[in-house]
C-alpha positions, 0 to 999 in steps of 0.5 A: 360144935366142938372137936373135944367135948363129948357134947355136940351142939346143934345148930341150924343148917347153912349151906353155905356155912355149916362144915364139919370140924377137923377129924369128924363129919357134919349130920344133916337132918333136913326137913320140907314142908309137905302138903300134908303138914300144911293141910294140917296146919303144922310148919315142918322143923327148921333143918338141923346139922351137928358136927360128929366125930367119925366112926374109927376102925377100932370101935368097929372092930372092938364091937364088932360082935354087935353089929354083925347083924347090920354089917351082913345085911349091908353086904347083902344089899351090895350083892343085890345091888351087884347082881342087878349091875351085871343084870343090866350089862347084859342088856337085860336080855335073861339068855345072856344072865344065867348064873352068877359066880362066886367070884362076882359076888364075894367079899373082894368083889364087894369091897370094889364094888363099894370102893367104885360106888362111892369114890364116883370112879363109876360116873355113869349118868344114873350113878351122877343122878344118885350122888347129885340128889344125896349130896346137893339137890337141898343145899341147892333147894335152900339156895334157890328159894333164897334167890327166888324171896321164898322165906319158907319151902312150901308145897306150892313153891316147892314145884318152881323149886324142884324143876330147878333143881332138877335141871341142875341134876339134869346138867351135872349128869350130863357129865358121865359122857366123856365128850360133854361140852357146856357153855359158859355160863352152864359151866358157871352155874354148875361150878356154883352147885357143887361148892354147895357140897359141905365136903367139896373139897374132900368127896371125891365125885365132886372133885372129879366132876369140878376137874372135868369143868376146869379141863372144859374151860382150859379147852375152850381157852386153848381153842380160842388162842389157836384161832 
């Protein structure tokens, strides 16, 4: 990989090494072993990463023309996505969702919607669920085939596999309530499972979710020092 090269190397994905240098982001491409694949004798790839720079403003602006097609349909899947979440919020009772504003759906309300979804500021169970499976679910499927001996993630394996990590996504979302409380050794391996994250220390859902871990601790700490 290189920060100053128009060349970018490929190189094969570690969760626990590949990162993105300074100033660019890490693109992964992952790959798992189907029952398909393997009824026809194929091995699925090796899964890859490249360290690519980021997209910048200007760029975007100075082709902007080109990619209005993309942007306008980015913004319509957001609208959907709004109006499904208000849709909801009414408890999905049609008497009460008759209309939608303009307000509620313009380019600001867009602009917040998104700003919420993806700095995690909505931590709600289904939104944890979401973030965890786009984030962490095959880092912690590699790490976990690892510490199972499993040299290759199989159709066969991959049950055992998917049900821990499964039971992972199951705790991380656990922690859209307020008043969660995990044990120690919950709270160990969950810690574990979001370090996995290649930008841990920069997404911002994994740094709210580590800090409701580190409060947990200091509460525990605290209670045991009053006793």
């Amino acid at each position: 990989m290189s920060n100053v090269s128009t060349a970018h190397s490929i190189e094969l994905f570690d969760p626990k090494k590949s990162k993105a240098l300074s100033g660019q982001r890490l693109a992964k491409i992952g790959y798992k072993q189907t029952a398909k694949m393997t009824a026809d004798g194929i091995t699925a790839p090796k899964s890859i990463c490249v360290s690519i720079p980021q997209i910048q403003d200007q760029e975007i602006i100075a082709n902007i023309s080109k990619i209005l097609p993309m942007i306008r349909t980015a913004l319509e899947t957001a609208q959907d996505s709004m109006i499904r979440s208000l849709y909801e919020s009414k408890n999905s009772d049609p008497t009460r969702f008759s209309a939608v504003l303009d307000s509620e759906i313009s380019i600001d309300a867009i602009a917040a919607f998104n700003e919420s979804e993806s700095t995690g500021s909505r931590l709600t169970k289904e939104y944890l669920e979401s973030w965890f499976k786009s984030n962490i679910a095959d880092h912690l499927s590699i790490l976990i085939a690892e510490k199972l001996g499993f040299s290759d993630i199989t159709e066969d394996n991959m049950v055992l596999i998917d049900q821990k990590v499964s039971g992972f996504c199951g705790v991380i979302a656990s922690l859209s309530g307020g008043r969660t409380v995990l044990p120690a050794n919950v709270r160990s391996n969950a810690r574990k499972a979001l370090e996995l994250h290649p930008e841990a220390d920069t997404d911002d859902t994994c740094k709210k979710l580590i800090s409701a871990l580190d409060r947990m601790e200091k509460a525990e700490s605290d209670l045991l020092m009053n006793l």
